[in-house]
PDB file with SEQRES, HELIX, SHEET and CRYST1 records, atoms N, CA, C and O in Angstrom:
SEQRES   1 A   79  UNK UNK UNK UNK UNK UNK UNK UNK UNK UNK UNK UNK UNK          
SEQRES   2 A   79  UNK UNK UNK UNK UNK UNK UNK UNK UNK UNK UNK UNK UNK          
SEQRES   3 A   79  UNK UNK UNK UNK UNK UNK UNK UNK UNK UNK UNK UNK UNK          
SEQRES   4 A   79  UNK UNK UNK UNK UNK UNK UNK UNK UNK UNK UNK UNK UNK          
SEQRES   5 A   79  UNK UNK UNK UNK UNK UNK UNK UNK UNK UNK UNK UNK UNK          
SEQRES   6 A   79  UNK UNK UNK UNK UNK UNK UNK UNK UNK UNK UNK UNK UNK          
SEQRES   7 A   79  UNK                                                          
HELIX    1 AA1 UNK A    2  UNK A   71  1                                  70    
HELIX    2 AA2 UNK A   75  UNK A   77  5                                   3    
CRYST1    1.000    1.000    1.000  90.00  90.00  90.00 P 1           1          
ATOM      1  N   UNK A   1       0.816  -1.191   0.000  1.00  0.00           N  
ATOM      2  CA  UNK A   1       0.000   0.000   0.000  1.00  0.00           C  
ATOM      3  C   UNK A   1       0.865   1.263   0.000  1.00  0.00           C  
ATOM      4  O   UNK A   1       0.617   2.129  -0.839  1.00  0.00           O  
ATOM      5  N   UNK A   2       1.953   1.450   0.957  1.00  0.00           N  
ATOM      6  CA  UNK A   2       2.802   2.602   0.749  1.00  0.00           C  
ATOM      7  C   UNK A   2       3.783   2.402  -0.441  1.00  0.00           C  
ATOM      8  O   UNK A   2       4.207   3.389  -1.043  1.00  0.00           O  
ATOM      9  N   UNK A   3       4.056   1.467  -0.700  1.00  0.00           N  
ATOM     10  CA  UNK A   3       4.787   1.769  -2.129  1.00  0.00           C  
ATOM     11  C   UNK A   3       3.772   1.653  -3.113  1.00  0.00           C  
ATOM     12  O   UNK A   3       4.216   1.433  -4.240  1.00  0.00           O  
ATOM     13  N   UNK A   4       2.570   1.735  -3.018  1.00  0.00           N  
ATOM     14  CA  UNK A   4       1.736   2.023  -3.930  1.00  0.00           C  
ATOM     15  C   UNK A   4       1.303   3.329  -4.382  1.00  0.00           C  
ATOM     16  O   UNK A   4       0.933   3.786  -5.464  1.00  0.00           O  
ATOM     17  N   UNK A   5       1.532   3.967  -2.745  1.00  0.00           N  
ATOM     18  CA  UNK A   5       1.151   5.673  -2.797  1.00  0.00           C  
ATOM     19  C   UNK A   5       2.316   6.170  -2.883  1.00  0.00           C  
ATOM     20  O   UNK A   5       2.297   7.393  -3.022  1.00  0.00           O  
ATOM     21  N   UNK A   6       3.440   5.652  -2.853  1.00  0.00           N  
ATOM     22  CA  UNK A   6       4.896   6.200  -3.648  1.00  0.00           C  
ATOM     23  C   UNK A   6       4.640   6.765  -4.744  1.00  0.00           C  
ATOM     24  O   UNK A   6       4.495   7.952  -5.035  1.00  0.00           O  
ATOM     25  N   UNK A   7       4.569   5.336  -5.649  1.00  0.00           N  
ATOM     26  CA  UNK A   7       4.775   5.053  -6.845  1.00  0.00           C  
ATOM     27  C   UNK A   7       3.728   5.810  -7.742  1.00  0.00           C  
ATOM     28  O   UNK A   7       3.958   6.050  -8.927  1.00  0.00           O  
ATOM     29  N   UNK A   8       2.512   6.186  -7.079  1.00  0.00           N  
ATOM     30  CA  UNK A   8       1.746   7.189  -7.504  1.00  0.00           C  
ATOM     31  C   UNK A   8       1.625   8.767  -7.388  1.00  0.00           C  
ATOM     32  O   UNK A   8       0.920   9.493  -8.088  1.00  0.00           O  
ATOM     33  N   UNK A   9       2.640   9.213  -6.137  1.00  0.00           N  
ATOM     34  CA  UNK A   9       3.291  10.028  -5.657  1.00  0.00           C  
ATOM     35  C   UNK A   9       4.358  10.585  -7.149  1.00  0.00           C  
ATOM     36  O   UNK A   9       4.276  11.596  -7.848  1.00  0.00           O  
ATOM     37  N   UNK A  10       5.134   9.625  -7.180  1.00  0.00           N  
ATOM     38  CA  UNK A  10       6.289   9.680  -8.063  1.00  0.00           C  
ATOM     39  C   UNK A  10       5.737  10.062  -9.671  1.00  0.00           C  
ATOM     40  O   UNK A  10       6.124  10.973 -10.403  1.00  0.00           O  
ATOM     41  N   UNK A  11       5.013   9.337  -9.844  1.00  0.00           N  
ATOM     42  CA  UNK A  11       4.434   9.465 -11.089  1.00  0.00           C  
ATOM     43  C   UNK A  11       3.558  11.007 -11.705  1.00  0.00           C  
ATOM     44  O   UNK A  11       3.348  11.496 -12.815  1.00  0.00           O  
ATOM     45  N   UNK A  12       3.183  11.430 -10.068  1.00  0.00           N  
ATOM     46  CA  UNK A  12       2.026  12.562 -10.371  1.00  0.00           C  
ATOM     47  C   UNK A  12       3.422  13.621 -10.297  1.00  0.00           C  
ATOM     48  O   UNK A  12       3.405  14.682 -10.921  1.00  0.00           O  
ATOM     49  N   UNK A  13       4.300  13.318  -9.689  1.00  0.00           N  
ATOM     50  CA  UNK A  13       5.618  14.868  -9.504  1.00  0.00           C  
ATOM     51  C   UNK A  13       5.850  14.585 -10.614  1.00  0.00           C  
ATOM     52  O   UNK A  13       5.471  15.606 -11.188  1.00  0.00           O  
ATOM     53  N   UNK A  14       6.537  13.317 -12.075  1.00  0.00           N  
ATOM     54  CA  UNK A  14       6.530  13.549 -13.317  1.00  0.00           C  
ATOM     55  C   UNK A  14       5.832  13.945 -14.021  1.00  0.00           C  
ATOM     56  O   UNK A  14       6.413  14.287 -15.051  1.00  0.00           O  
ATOM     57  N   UNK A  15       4.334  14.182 -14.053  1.00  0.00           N  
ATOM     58  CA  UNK A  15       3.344  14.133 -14.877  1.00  0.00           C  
ATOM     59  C   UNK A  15       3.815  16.006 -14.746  1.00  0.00           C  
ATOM     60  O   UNK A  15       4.147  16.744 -15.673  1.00  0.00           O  
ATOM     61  N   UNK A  16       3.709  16.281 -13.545  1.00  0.00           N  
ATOM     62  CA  UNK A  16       3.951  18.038 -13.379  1.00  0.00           C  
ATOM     63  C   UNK A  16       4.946  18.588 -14.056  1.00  0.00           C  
ATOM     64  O   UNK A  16       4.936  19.595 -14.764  1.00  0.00           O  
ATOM     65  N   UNK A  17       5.871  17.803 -13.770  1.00  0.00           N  
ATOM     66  CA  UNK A  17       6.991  18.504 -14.673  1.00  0.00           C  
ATOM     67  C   UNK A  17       7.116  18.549 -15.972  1.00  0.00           C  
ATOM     68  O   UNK A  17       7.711  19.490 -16.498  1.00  0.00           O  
ATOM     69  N   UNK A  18       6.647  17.671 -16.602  1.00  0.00           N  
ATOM     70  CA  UNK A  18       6.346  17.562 -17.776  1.00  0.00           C  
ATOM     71  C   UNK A  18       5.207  18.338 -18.082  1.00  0.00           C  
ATOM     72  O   UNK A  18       5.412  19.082 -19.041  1.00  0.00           O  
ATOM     73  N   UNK A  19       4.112  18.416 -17.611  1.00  0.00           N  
ATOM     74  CA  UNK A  19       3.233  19.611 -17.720  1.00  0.00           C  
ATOM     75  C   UNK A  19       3.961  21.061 -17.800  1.00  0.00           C  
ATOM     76  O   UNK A  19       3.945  21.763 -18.811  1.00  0.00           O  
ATOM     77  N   UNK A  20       4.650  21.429 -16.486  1.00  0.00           N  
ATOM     78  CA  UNK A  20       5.220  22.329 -16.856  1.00  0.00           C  
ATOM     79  C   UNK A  20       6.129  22.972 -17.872  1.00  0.00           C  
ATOM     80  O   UNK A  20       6.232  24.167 -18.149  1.00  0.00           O  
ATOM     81  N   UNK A  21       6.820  21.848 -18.412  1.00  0.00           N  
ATOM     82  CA  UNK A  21       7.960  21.779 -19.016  1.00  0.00           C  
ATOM     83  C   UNK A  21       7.297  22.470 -20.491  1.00  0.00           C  
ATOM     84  O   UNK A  21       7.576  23.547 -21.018  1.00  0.00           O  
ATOM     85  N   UNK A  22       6.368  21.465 -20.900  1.00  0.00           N  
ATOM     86  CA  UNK A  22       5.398  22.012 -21.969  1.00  0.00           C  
ATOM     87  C   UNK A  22       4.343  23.469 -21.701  1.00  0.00           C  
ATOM     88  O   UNK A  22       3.990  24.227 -22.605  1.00  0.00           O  
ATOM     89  N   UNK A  23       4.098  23.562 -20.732  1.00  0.00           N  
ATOM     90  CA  UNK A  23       3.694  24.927 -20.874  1.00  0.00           C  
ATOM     91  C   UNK A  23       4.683  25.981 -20.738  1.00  0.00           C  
ATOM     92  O   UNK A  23       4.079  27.052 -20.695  1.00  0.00           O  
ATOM     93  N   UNK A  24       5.837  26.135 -20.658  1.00  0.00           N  
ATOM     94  CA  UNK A  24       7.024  26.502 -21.187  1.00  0.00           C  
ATOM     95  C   UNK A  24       7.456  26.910 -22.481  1.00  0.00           C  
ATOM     96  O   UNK A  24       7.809  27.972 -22.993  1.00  0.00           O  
ATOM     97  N   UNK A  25       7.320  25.763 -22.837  1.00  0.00           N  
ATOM     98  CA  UNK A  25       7.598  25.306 -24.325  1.00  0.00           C  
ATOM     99  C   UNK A  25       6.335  26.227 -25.282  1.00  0.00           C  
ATOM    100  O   UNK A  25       6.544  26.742 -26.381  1.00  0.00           O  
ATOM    101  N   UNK A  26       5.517  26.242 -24.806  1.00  0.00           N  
ATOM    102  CA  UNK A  26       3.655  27.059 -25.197  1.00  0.00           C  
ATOM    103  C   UNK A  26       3.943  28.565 -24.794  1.00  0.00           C  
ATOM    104  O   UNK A  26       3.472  29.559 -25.349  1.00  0.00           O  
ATOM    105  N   UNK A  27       4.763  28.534 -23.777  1.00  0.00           N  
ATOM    106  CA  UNK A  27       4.885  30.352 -23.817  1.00  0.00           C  
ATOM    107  C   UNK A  27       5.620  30.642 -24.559  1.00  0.00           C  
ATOM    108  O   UNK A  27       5.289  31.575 -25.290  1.00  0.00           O  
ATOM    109  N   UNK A  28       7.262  29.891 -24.815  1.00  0.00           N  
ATOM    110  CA  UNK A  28       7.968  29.848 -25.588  1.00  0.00           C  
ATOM    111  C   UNK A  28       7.541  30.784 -27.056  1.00  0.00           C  
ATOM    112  O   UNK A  28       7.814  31.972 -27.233  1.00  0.00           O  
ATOM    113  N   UNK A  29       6.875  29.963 -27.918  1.00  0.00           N  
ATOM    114  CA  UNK A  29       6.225  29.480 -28.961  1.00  0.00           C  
ATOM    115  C   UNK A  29       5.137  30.505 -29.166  1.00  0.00           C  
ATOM    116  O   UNK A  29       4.875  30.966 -30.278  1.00  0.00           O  
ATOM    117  N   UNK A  30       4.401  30.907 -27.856  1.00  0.00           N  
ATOM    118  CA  UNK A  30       3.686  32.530 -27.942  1.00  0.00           C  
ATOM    119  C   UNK A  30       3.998  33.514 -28.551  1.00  0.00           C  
ATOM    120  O   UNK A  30       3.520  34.226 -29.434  1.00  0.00           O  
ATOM    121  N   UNK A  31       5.830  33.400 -27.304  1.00  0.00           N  
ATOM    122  CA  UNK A  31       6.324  34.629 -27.669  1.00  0.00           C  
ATOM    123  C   UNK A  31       6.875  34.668 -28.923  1.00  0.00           C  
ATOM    124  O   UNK A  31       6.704  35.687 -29.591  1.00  0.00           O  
ATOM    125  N   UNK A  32       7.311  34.031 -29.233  1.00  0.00           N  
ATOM    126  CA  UNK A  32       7.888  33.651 -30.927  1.00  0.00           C  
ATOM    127  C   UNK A  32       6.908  34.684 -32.049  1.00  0.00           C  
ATOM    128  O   UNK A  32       7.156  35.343 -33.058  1.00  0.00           O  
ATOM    129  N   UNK A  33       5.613  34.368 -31.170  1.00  0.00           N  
ATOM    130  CA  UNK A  33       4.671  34.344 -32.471  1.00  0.00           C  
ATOM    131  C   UNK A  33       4.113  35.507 -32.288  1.00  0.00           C  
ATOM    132  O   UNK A  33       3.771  36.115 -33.303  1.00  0.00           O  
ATOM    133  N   UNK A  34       3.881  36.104 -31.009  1.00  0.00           N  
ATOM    134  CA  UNK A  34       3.587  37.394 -30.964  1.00  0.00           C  
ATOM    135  C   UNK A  34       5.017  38.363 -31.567  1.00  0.00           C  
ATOM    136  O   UNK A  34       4.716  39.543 -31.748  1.00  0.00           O  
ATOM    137  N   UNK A  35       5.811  38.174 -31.740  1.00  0.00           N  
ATOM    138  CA  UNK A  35       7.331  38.652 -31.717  1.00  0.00           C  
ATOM    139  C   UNK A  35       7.120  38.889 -33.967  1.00  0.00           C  
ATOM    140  O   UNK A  35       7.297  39.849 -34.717  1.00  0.00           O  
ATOM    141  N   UNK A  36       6.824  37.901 -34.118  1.00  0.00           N  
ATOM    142  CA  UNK A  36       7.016  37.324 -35.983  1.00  0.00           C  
ATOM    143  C   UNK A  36       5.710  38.598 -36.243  1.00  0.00           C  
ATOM    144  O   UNK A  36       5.863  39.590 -36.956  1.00  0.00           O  
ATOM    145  N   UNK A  37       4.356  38.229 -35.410  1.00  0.00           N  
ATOM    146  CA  UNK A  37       3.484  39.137 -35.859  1.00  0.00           C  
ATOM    147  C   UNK A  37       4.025  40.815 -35.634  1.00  0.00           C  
ATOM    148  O   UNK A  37       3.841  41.729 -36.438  1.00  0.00           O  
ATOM    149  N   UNK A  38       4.474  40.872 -34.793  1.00  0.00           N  
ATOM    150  CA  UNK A  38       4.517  42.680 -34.514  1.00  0.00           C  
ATOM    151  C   UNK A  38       5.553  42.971 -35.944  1.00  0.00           C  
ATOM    152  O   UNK A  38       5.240  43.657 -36.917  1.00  0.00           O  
ATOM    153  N   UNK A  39       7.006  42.142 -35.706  1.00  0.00           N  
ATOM    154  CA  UNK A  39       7.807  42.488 -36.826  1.00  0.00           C  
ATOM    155  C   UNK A  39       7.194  42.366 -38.117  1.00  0.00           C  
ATOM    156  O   UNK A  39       7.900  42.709 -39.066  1.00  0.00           O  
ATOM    157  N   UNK A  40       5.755  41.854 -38.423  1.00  0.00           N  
ATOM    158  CA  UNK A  40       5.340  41.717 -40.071  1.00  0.00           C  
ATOM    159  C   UNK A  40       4.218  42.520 -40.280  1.00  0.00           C  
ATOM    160  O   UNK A  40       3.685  42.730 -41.369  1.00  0.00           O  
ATOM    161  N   UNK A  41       3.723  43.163 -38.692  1.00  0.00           N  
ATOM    162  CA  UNK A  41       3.130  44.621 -38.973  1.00  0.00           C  
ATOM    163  C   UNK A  41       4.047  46.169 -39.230  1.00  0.00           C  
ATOM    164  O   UNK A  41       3.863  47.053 -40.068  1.00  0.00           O  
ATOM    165  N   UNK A  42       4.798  46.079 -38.428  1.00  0.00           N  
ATOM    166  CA  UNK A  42       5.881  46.653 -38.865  1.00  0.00           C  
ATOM    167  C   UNK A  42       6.799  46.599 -40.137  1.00  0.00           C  
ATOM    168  O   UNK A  42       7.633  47.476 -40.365  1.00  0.00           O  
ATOM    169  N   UNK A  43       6.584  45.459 -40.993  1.00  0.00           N  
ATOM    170  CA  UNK A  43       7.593  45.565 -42.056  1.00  0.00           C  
ATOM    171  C   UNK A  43       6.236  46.163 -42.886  1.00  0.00           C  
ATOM    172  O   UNK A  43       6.335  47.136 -43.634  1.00  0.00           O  
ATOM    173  N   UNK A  44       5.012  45.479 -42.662  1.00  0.00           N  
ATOM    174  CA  UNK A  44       3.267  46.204 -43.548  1.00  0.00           C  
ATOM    175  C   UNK A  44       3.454  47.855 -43.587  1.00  0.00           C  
ATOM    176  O   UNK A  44       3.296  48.479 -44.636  1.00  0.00           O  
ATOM    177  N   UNK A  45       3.652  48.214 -42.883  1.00  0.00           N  
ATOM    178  CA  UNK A  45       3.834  49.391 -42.163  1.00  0.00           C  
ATOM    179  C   UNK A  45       4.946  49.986 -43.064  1.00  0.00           C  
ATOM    180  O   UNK A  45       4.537  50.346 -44.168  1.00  0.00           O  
ATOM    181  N   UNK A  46       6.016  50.132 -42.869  1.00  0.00           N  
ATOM    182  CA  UNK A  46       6.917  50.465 -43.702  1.00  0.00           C  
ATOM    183  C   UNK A  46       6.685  50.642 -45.187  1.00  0.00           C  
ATOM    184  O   UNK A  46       6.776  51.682 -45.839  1.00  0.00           O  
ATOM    185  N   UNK A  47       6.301  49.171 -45.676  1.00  0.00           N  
ATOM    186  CA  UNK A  47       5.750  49.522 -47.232  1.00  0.00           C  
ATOM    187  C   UNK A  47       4.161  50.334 -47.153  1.00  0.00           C  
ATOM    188  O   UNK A  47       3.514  50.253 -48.197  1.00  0.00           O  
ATOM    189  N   UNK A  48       3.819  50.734 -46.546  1.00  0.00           N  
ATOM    190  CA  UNK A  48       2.556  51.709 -46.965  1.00  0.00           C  
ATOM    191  C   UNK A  48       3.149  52.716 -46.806  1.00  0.00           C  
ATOM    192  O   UNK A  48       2.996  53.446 -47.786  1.00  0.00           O  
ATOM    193  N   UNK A  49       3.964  53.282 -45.810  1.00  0.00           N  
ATOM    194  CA  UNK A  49       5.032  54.520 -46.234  1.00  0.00           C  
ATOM    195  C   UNK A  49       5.344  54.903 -46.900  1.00  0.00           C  
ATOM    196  O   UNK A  49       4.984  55.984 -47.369  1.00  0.00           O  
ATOM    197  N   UNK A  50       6.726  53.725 -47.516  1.00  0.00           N  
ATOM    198  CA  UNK A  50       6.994  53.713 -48.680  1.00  0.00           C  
ATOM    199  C   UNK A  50       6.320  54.080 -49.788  1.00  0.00           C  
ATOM    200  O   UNK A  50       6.846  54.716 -50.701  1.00  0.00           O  
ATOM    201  N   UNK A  51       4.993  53.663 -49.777  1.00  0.00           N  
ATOM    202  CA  UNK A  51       3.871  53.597 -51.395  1.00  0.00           C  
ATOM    203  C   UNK A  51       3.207  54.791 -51.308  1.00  0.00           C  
ATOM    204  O   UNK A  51       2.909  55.371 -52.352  1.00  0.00           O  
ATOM    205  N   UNK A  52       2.820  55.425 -49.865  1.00  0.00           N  
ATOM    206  CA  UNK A  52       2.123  56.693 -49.741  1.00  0.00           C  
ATOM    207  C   UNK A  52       3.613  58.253 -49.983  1.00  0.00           C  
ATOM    208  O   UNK A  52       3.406  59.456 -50.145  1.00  0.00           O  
ATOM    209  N   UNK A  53       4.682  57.659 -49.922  1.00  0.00           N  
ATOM    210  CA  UNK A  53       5.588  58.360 -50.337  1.00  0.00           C  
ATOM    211  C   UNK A  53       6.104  58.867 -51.371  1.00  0.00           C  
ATOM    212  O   UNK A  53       6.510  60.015 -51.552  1.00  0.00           O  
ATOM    213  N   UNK A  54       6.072  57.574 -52.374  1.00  0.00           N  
ATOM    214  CA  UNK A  54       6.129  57.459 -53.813  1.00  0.00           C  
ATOM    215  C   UNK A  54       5.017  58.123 -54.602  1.00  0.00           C  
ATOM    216  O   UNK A  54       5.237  59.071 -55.355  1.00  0.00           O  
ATOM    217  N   UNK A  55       3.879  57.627 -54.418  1.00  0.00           N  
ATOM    218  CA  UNK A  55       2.185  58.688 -54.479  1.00  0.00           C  
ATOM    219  C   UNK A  55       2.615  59.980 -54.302  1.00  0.00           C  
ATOM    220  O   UNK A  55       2.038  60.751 -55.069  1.00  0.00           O  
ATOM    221  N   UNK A  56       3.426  60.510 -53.565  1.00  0.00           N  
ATOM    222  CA  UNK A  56       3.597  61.976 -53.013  1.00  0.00           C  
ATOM    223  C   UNK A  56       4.303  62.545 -53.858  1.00  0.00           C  
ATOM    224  O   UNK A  56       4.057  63.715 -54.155  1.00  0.00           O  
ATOM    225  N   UNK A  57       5.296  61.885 -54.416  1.00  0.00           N  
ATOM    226  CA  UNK A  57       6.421  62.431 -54.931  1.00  0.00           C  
ATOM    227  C   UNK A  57       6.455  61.821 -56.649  1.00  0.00           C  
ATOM    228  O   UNK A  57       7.263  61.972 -57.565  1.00  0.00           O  
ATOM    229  N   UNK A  58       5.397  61.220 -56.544  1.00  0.00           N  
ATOM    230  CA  UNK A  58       4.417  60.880 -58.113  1.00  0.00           C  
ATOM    231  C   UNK A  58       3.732  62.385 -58.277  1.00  0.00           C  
ATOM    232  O   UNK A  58       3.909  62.972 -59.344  1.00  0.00           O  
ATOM    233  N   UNK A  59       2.947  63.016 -57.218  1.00  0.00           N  
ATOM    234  CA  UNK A  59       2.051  63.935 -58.018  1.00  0.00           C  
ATOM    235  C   UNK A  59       3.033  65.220 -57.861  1.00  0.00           C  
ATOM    236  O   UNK A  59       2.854  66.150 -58.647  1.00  0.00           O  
ATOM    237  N   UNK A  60       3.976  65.313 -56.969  1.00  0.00           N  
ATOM    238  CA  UNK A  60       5.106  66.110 -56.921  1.00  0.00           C  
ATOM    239  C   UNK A  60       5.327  66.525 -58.567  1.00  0.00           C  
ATOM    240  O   UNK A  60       5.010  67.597 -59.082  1.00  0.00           O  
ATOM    241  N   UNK A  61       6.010  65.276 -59.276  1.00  0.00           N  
ATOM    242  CA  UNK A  61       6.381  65.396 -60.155  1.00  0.00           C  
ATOM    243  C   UNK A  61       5.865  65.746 -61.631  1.00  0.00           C  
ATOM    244  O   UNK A  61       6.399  66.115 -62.676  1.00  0.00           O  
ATOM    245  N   UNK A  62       4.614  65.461 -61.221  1.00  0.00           N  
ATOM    246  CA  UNK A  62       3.507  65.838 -62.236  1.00  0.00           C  
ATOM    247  C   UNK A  62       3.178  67.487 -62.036  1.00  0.00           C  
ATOM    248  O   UNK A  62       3.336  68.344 -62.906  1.00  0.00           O  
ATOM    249  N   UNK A  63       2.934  67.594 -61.367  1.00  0.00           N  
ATOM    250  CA  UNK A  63       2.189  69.330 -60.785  1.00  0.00           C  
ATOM    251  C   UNK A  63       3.380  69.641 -61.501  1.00  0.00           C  
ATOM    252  O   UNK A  63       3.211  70.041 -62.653  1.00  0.00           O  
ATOM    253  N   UNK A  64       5.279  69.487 -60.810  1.00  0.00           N  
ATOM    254  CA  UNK A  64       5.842  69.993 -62.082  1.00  0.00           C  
ATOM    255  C   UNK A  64       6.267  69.911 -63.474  1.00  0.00           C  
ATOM    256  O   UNK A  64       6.768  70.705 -64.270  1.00  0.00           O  
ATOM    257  N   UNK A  65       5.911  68.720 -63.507  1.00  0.00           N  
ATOM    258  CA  UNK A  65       5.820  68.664 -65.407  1.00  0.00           C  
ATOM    259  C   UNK A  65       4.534  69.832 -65.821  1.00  0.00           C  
ATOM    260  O   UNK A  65       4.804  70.678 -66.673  1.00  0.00           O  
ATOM    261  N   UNK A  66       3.546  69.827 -65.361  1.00  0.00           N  
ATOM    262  CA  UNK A  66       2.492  70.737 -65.729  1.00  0.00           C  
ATOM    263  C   UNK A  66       2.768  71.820 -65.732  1.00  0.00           C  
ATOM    264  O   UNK A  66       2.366  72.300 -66.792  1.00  0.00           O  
ATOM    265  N   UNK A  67       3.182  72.443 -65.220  1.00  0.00           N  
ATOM    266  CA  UNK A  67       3.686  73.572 -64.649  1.00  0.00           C  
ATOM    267  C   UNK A  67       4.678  74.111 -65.789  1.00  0.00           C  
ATOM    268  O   UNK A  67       4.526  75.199 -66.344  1.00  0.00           O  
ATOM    269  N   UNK A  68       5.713  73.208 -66.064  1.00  0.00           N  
ATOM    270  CA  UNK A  68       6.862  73.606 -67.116  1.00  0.00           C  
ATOM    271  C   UNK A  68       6.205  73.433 -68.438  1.00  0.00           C  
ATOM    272  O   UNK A  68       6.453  74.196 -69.371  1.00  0.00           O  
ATOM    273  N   UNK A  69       5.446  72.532 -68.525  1.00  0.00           N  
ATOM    274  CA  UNK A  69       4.329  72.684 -70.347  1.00  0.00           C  
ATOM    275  C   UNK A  69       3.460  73.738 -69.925  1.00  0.00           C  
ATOM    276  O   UNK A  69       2.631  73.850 -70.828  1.00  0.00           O  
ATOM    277  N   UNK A  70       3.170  74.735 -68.846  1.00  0.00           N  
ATOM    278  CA  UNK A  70       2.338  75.590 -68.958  1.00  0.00           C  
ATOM    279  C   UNK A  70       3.331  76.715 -69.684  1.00  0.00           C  
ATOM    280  O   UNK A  70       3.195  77.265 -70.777  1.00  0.00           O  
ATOM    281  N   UNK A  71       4.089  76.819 -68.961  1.00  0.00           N  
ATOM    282  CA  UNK A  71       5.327  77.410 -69.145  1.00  0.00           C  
ATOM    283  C   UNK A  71       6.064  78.077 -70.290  1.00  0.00           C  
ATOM    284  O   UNK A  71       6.558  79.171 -70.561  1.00  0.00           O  
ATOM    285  N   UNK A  72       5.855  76.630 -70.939  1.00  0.00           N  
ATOM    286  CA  UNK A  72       6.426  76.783 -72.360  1.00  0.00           C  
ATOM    287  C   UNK A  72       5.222  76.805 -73.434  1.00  0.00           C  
ATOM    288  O   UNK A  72       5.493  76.688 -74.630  1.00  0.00           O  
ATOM    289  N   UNK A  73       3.944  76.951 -73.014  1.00  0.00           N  
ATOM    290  CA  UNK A  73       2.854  77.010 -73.519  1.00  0.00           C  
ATOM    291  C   UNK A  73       2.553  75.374 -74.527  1.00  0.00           C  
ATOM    292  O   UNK A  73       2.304  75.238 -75.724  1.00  0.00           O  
ATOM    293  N   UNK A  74       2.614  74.979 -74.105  1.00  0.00           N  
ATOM    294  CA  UNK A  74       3.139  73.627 -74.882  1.00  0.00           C  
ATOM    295  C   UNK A  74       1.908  72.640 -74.099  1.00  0.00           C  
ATOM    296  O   UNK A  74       2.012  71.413 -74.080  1.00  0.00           O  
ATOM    297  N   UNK A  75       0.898  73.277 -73.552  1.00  0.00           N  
ATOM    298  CA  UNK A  75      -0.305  72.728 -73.424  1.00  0.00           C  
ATOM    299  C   UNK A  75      -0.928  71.165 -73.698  1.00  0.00           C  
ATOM    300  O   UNK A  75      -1.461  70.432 -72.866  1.00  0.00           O  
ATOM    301  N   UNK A  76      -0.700  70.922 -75.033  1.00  0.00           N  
ATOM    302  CA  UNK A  76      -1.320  69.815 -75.639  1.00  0.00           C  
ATOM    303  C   UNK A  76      -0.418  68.428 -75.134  1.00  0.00           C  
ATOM    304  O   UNK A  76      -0.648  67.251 -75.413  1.00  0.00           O  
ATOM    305  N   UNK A  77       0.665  68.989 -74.308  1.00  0.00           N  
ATOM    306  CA  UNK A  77       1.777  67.521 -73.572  1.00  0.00           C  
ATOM    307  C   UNK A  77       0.728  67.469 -71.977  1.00  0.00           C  
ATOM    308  O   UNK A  77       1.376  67.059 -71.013  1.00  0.00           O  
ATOM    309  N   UNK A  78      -0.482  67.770 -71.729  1.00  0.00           N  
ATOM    310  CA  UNK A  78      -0.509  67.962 -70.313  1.00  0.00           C  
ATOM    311  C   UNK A  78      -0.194  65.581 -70.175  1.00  0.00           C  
ATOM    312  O   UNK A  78      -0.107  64.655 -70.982  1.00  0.00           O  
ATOM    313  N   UNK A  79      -0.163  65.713 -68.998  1.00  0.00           N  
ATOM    314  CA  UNK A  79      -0.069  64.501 -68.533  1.00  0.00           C  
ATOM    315  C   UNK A  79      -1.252  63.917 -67.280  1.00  0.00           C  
ATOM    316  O   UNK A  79      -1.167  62.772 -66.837  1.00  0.00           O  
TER     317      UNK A  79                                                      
END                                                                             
């Protein structure tokens, strides 16, 4: 009977550690993943910058092309 409640003793302190061990391993693996997501909103992020930048410096460049065919009266190049 007492090496019965040992041996069941023994078994339930492995079962824990191994529980623990794996929920470890699960936070681990969280953080990983909360970590991958922030850095791939952040890289999202960057390229809409980027594209709302380019847009900027797209109509930049137009207003002055327009501007220089107004210029030169040369009208019929508008863009």
């Amino acid at each position: 009977m007492i090496v019965d409640v040992s041996q069941k003793t023994e078994r339930l302190r492995k079962d824990s550690e191994s529980i623990i061990k794996h929920q470890e391993r699960l936070q681990t693996t969280a953080a990983d993943l909360l970590k991958d997501v922030h850095d791939k909103k952040s890289a999202i992020q960057y390229t809409q910058d980027q594209a709302k930048e380019l847009v900027h410096t797209i109509k930049n460049s137009q207003e002055h092309i327009m501007h220089a065919f107004k210029q030169s009266n040369t009208d019929k190049y508008k863009v």
